[in-house]
N, C-alpha and C positions, 0 to 999 in steps of 0.2 A: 629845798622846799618841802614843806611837811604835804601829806597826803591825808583822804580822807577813804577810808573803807566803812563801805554797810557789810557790818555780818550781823544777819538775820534768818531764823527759823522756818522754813515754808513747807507748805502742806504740797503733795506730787500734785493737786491741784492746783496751787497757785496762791493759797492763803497764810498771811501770817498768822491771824487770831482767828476764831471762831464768829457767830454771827453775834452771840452776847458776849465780846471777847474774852473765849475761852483758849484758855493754851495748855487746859489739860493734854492734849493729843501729842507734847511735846516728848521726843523720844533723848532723856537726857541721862548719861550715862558714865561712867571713870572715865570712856575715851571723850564723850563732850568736855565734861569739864576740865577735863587735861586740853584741849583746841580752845576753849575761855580762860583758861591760865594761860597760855603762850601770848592767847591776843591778847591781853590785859597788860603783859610786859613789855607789850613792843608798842604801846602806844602809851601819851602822855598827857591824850584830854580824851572823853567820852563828851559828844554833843547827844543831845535829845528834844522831843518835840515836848509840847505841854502834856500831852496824856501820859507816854512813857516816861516822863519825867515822874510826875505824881506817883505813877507805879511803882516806882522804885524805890524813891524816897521814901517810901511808905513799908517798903520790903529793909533794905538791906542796912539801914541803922539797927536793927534789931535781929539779924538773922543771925545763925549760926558764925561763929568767927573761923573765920579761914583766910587762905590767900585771897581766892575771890572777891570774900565778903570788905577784905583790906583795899584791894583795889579799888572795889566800887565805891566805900567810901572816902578815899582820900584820894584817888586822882581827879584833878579838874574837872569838873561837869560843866558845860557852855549849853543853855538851856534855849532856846528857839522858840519864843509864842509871845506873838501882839496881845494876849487875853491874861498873862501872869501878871502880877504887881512887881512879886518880891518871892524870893529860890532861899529858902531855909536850909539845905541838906548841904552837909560839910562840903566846904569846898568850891560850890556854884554862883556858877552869876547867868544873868540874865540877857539876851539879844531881845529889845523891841522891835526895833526899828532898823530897816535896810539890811535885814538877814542875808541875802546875798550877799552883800558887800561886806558885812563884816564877817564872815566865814571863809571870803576872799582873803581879807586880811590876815585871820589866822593861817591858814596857809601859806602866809609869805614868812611868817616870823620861823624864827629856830625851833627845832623841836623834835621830836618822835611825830609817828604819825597821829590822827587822831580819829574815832572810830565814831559810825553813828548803831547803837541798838535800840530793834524796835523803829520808831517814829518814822513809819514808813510812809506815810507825807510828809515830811521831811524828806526823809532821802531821796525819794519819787523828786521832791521838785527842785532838790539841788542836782541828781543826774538827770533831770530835763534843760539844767543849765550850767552843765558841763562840769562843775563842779566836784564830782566824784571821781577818783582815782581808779577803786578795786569796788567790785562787789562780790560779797562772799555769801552765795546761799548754803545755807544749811539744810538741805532737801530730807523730810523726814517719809518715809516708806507707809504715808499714809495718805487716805485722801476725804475728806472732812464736807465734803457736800459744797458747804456756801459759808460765808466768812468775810473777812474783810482781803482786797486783794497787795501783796506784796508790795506789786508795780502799781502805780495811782496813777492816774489820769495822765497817762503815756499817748500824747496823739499823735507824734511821729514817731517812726522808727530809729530808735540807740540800735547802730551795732555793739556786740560786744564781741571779744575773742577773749575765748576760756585759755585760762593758762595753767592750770592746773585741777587737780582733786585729790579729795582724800577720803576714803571710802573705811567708814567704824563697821565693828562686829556686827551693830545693832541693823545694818539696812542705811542706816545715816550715809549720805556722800556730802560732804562739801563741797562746792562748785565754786574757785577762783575765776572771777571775770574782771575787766580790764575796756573801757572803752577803747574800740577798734578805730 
């Protein structure tokens, strides 16, 4: 059974983006993008919400060519939002309808795992039903006032048990969690 990991960027207060979603504050560095090279090879779909979708698309047809750049554009993107028509960026298609369910789906089929960056509504409401495997914060040694928050509209308590870390030059620790 395929899995589904969030790794995502978070402020020591608890924010992914800024309050006009800024992510300048992001501390990205040889040893970051060596931890986004490994994930990128051990997974075989990136899903996203509608806004991080847009983001990206928008970014990495055009960026600098590298491994990274290669990943994100040719492995599968599985895009998530009631509000898109139609996903233009190599390689994507589109979830309307019954997100749950069909994110259930993909996790039964063969495959590597699959990651979600960013679309942290998204993530928030597929680990509010269960659906999430691993979640990997990327704690950056900063703390940004007010923003938008990581975990979304959490009303009961997820355990989770941390399975690991990995702590960069920069102050960066990654945090491996696992629902408990």
């Amino acid at each position: 059974m395929r899995r589904i990991i969030v790794s995502n960027l978070m402020s020591l207060d608890g924010y992914f983006e800024g309050p006009n979603k800024e992510l300048d504050w992001f501390v990205v560095d040889e040893e970051f993008f060596e931890y986004a090279r490994q994930m990128l090879r051990s997974v075989d779909a990136i899903l996203f919400g509608r806004l991080t979708y847009q983001h990206m698309a928008a970014y990495w047809p055009t960026a600098p060519k590298d491994e990274i750049a290669d990943k994100m554009n040719n492995l599968p993107k599985i895009v998530c939002s009631k509000s898109l028509d139609k996903v233009e960026w190599n390689n994507s298609r589109l979830i309307k309808d019954n997100i749950p369910e069909e994110i259930a789906k993909l996790k039964q089929q063969p495959g590597k795992d699959m990651v979600i960056f960013g679309s942290a509504e998204l993530a928030s409401h597929l680990l509010r039903l269960g659906l999430i495997d691993e979640y990997r914060v990327i704690l950056n040694p900063v703390l940004i006032g007010r923003g938008n928050p990581l975990f979304q509209d959490i009303k009961e308590k997820i355990k989770l048990k941390l399975t690991g870390t990995k702590q960069f030059g920069s102050g960066v620790i990654v945090l491996y969690y696992q629902p408990a």
